[in-house]
C-alpha positions, 0 to 999 in steps of 0.5 A, spaced: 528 938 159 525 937 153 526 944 151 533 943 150 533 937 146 529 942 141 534 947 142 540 941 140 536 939 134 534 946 132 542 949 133 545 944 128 540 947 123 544 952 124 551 949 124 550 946 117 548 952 114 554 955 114 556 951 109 552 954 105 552 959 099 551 966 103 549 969 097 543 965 096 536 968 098 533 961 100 538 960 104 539 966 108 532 967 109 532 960 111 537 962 117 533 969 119 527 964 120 530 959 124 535 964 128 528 966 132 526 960 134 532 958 137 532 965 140 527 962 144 529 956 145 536 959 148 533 963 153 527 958 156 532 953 157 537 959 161 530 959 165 531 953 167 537 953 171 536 960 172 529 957 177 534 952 179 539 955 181 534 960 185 537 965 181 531 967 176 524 965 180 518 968 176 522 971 171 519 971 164 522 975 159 528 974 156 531 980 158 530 978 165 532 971 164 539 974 160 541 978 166 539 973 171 542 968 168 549 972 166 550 972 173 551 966 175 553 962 168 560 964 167 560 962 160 555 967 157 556 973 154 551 978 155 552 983 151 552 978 146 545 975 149 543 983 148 544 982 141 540 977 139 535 979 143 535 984 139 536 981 132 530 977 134 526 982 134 528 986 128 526 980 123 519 981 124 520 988 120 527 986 116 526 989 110 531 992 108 537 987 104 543 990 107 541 989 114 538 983 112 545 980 111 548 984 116 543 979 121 545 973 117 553 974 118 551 975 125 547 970 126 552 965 123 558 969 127 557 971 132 550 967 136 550 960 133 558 958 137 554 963 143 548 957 142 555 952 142 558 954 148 551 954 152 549 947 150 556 944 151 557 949 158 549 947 161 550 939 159 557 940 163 554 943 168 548 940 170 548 933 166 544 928 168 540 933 172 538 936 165 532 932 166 529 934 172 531 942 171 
């Protein structure tokens, strides 16, 4: 699966930044740009296996494919995929400074080990199969 060889690649992006200085406004803006994408990757590739595992036929909105998934994927935490969901959508109208750094601490926090523990949990889970989901 394509997607989620892109979803490694975009992570590790991620990963790195928090050795950054957090202070700096390139580098959070750097991380509320790329935190969108890897929002979409995540839950198209939790589409995937959701398809897969007849649990999410026809699904297409994340919110769908968060729940579906969640069902069956014990390493999720929904309440967590929510969130980001949400954050995902606030950066398109992040204006304000405090909640912009509100967003990057949470992206760093909270959602980039939620993207580890879902790489790490789906390459255990499926493997090799990968490439036919």
């Amino acid at each position: 699966m394509k997607k989620f060889g892109d979803l490694t690649s975009n992570l590790e992006v991620l990963v790195h930044a928090r050795e950054q200085d957090m202070e700096n406004p390139f580098v959070m803006s750097g991380i509320l740009n790329q935190f969108p994408t890897q929002f979409e990757l995540g839950w198209k590739v939790l589409k995937a296996p959701s398809e897969y595992e007849g649990m999410g036929k026809g699904l297409g909105s994340p919110r769908g494919v968060i729940k579906a998934a969640y069902q069956y994927l014990d390493f999720m935490d929904g309440d967590v995929w929510l969130s980001m969901l949400k954050g995902r959508n606030d950066t398109v109208r992040l204006y304000d400074d405090t909640a912009a750094r509100a967003l990057t601490a949470r992206v760093i926090a909270r959602y980039v080990p939620e993207f580890q523990r879902m790489r790490a949990a789906i390459e255990e889970r499926y493997g090799a199969e990968l490439e036919n989901l």
